[in-house]
C-alpha positions as protocol buffer text, in pm:
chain_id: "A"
residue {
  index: 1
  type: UNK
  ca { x: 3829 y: -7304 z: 307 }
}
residue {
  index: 2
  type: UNK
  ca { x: 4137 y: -7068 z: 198 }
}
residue {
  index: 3
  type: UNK
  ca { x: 4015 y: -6764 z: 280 }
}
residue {
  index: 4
  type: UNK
  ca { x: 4214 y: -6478 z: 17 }
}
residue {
  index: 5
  type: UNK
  ca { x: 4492 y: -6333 z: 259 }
}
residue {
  index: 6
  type: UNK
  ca { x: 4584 y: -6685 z: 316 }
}
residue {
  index: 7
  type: UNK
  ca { x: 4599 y: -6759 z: -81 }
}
residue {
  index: 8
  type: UNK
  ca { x: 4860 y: -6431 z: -120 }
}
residue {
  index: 9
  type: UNK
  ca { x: 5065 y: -6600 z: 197 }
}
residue {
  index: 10
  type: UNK
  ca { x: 5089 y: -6909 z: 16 }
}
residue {
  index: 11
  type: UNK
  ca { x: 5183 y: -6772 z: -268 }
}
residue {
  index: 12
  type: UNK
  ca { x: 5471 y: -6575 z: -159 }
}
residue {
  index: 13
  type: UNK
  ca { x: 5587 y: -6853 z: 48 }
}
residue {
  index: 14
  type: UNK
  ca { x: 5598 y: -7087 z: -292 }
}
residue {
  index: 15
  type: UNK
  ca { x: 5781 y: -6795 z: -455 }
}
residue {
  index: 16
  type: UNK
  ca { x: 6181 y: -6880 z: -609 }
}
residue {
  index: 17
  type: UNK
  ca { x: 6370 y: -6651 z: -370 }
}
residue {
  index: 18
  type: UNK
  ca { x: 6514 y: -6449 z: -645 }
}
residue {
  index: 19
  type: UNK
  ca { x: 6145 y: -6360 z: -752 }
}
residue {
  index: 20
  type: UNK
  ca { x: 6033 y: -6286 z: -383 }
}
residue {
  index: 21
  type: UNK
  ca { x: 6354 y: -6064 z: -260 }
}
residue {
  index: 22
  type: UNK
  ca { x: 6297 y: -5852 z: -653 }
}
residue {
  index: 23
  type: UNK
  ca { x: 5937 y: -5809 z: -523 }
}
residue {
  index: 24
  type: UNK
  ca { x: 6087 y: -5641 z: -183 }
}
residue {
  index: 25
  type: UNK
  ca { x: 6313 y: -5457 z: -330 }
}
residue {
  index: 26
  type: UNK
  ca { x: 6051 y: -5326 z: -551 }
}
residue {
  index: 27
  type: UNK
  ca { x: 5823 y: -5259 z: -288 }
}
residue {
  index: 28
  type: UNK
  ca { x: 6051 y: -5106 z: -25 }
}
residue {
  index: 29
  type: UNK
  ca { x: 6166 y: -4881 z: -325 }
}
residue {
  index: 30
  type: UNK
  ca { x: 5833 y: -4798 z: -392 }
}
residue {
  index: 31
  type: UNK
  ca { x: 5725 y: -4718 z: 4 }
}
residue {
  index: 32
  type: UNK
  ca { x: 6059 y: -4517 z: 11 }
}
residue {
  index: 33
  type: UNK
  ca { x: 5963 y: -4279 z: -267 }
}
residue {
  index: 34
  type: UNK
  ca { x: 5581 y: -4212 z: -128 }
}
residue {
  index: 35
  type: UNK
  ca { x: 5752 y: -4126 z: 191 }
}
residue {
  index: 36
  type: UNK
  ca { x: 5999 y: -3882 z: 13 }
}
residue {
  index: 37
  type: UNK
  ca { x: 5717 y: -3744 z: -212 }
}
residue {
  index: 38
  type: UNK
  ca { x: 5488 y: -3695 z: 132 }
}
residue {
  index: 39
  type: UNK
  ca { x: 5841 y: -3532 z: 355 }
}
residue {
  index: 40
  type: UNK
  ca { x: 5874 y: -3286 z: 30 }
}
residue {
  index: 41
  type: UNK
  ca { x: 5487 y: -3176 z: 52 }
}
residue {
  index: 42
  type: UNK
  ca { x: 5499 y: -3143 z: 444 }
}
residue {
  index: 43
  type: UNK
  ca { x: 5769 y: -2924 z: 422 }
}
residue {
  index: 44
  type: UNK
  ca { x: 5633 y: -2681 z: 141 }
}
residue {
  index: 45
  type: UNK
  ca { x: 5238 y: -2711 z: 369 }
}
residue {
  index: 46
  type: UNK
  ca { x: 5071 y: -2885 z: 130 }
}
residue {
  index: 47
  type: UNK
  ca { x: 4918 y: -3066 z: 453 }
}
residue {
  index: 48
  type: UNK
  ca { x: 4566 y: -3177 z: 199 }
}
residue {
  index: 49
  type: UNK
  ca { x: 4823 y: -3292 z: -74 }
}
residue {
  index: 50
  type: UNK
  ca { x: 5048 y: -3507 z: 192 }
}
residue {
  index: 51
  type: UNK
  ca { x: 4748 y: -3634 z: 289 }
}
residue {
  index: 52
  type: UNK
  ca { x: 4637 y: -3792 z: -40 }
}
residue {
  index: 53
  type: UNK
  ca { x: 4895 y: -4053 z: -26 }
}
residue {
  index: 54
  type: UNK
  ca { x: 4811 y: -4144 z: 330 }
}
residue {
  index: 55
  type: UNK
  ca { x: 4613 y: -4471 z: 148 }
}
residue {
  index: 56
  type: UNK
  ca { x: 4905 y: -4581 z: -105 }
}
residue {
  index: 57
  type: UNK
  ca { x: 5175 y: -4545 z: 179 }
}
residue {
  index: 58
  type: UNK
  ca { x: 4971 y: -4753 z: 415 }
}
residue {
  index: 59
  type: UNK
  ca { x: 4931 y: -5024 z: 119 }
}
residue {
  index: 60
  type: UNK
  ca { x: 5281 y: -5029 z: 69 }
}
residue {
  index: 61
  type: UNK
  ca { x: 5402 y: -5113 z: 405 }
}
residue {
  index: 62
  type: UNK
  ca { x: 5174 y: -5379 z: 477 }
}
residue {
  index: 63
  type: UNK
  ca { x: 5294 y: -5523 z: 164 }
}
residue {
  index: 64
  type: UNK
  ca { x: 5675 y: -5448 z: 273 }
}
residue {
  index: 65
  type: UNK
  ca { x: 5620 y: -5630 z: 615 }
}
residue {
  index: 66
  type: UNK
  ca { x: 5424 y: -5915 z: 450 }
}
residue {
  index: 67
  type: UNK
  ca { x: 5674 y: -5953 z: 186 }
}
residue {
  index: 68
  type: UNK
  ca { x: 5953 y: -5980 z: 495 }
}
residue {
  index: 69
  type: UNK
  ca { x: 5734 y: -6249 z: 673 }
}
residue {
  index: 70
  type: UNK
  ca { x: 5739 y: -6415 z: 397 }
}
residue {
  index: 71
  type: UNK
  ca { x: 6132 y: -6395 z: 365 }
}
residue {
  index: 72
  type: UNK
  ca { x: 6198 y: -6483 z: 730 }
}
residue {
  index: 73
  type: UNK
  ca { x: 5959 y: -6796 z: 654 }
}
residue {
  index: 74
  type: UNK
  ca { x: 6208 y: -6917 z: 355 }
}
């Protein structure tokens, strides 16, 4: 049985390259602004606000390094 993770890895890896690096790009992008948004709060205290995106950051990269597995397996 295909469990769901294993679906989404199949998926990517059946992606058109073009498609799948767009996707990357997207996400890094993404993961890069979160970070920025989270340095700028840190600096100005706002330790409970910082916090907050603790959640979407931590989605992001695992998407970022799945997305680059998925690269390196093309």
């Amino acid at each position: 049985m295909i469990t769901g993770a294993a679906e989404r890895l199949a998926e990517l890896d059946n992606m058109p390259g073009r498609e799948l690096i767009a996707r990357v790009e997207s996400t890094l992008n993404a993961l890069v602004a979160i970070m920025n948004e989270e340095t700028t709060l840190l600096r100005a205290g706002r330790l409970k606000d910082a916090s907050q995106l603790t959640g979407d950051k931590t989605r992001l990269a695992q998407d970022y390094v799945g997305l680059s597995r998925s690269v390196q397996r093309q």
